[in-house]
C-alpha positions as CSV (number, residue, x, y, z in Angstrom):
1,X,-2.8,18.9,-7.4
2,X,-2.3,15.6,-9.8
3,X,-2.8,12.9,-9.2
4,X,-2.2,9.2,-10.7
5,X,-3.8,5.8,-9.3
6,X,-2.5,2.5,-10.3
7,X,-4.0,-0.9,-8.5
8,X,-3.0,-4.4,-8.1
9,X,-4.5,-7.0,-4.9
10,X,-2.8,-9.0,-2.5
11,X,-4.1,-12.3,-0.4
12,X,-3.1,-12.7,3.1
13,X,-4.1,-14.2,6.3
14,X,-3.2,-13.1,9.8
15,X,-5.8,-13.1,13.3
16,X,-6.5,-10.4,15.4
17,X,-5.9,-9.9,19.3
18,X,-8.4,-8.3,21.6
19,X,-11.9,-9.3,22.0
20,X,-13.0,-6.0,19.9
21,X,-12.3,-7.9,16.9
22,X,-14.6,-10.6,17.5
23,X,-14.5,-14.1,15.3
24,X,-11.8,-12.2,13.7
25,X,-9.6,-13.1,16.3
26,X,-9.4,-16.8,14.8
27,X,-6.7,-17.2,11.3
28,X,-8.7,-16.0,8.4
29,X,-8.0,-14.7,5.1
30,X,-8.2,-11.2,3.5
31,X,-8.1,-10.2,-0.7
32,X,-7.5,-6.7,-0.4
33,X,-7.9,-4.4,-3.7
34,X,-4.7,-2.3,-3.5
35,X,-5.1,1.4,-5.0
36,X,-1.7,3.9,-4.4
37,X,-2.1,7.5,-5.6
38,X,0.8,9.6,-6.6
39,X,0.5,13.5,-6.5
40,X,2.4,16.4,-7.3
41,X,1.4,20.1,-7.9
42,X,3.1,20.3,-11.4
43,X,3.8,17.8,-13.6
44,X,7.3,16.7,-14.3
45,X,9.1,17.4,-17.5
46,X,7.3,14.8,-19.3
47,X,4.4,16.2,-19.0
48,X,3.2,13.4,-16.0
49,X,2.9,12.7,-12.5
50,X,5.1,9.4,-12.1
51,X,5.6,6.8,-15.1
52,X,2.3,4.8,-14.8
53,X,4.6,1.5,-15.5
54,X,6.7,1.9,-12.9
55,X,4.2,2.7,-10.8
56,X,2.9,-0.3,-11.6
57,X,5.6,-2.7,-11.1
58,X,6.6,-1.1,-7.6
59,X,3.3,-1.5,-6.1
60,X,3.7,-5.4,-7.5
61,X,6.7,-5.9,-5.9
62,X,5.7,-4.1,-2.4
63,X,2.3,-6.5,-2.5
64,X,4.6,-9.6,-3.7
65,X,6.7,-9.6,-0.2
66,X,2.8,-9.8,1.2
67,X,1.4,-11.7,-1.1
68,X,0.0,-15.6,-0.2
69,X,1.9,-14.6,3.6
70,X,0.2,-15.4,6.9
71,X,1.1,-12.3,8.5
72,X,1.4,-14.1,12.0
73,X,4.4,-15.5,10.9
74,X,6.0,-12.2,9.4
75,X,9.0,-11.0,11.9
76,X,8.0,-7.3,10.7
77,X,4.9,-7.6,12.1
78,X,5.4,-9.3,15.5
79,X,2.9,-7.8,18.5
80,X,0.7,-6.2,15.9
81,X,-2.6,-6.2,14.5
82,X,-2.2,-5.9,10.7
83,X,-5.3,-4.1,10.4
84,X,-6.4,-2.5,6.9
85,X,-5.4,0.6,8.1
86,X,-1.9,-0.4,9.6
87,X,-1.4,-2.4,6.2
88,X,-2.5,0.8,4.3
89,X,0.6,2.9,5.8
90,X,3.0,-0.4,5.7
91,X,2.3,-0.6,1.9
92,X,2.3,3.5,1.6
93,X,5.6,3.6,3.6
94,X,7.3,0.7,1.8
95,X,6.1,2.5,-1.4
96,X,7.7,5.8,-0.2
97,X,11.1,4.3,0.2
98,X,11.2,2.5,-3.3
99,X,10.6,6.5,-4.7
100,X,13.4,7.9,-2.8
101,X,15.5,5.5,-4.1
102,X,14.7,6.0,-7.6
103,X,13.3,2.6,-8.4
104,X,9.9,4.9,-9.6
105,X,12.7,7.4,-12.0
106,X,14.6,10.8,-11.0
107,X,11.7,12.7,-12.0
108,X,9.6,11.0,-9.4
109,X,11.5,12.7,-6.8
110,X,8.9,15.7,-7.7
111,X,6.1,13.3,-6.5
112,X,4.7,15.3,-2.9
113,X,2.5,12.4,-1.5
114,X,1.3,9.2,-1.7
115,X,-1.6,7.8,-0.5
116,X,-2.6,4.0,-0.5
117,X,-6.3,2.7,-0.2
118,X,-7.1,-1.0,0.6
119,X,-10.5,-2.1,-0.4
120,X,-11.2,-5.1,2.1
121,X,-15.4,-5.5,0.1
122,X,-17.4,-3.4,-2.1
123,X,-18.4,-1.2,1.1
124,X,-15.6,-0.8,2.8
125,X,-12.2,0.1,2.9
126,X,-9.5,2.2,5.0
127,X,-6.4,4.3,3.6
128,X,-2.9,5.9,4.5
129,X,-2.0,9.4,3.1
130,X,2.0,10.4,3.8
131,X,3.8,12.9,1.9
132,X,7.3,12.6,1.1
């Protein structure tokens, strides 16, 4: 399998509900280092996995409509807890539809999976695998 890994970060803030979650339950803010994988089993004609520039730019714009966003106010997320993980499958999924419509090129319809990994610190960090 190939693979390709492009990254990018996003700032947000949102609370938590339930008492699992602690002080984390008040408004705080998160800087999340972004990493979305691409994979395939063969390469496409070019000789690569996806174009690494539009890679690029996609996972931009699916951070930008997060970006600087209190996630409490986000209609999308209403009666959710935007964990890492459920923000790792929101960005994956979001991701996902920009390839089948072609915004990542025609040959990126080849791509079989994406995942998406969201660094919260240096020691930990949760991820989202789908295929498509």
């Amino acid at each position: 399998m190939f693979a390709i890994t492009v990254r990018d970060h996003v700032m947000i803030a949102h609370s938590f509900r339930g008492e699992v979650f602690g002080p984390a339950q008040r408004l705080h803010g998160a800087t999340y280092v972004v990493d979305a994988s691409f994979r395939r089993a063969d390469l496409d004609p070019d000789g690569l996995v996806v174009d690494i520039g539009l890679a690029t730019r996609e996972l931009g714009e699916v951070l930008g409509g997060l970006n600087y966003r209190n996630l409490d106010d986000e209609p999308d997320f209403a009666g959710v807890n935007t964990s890492t993980e459920f923000l790792a499958k929101v960005i994956a999924d979001r991701l996902a539809d920009r390839v089948h419509a072609g915004a990542l090129g025609e040959n990126a319809r080849g791509l079989s999976g994406i995942e998406v990994t969201l660094h919260e610190s240096h020691v930990a960090w949760a991820s989202y695998e789908r295929d498509l």
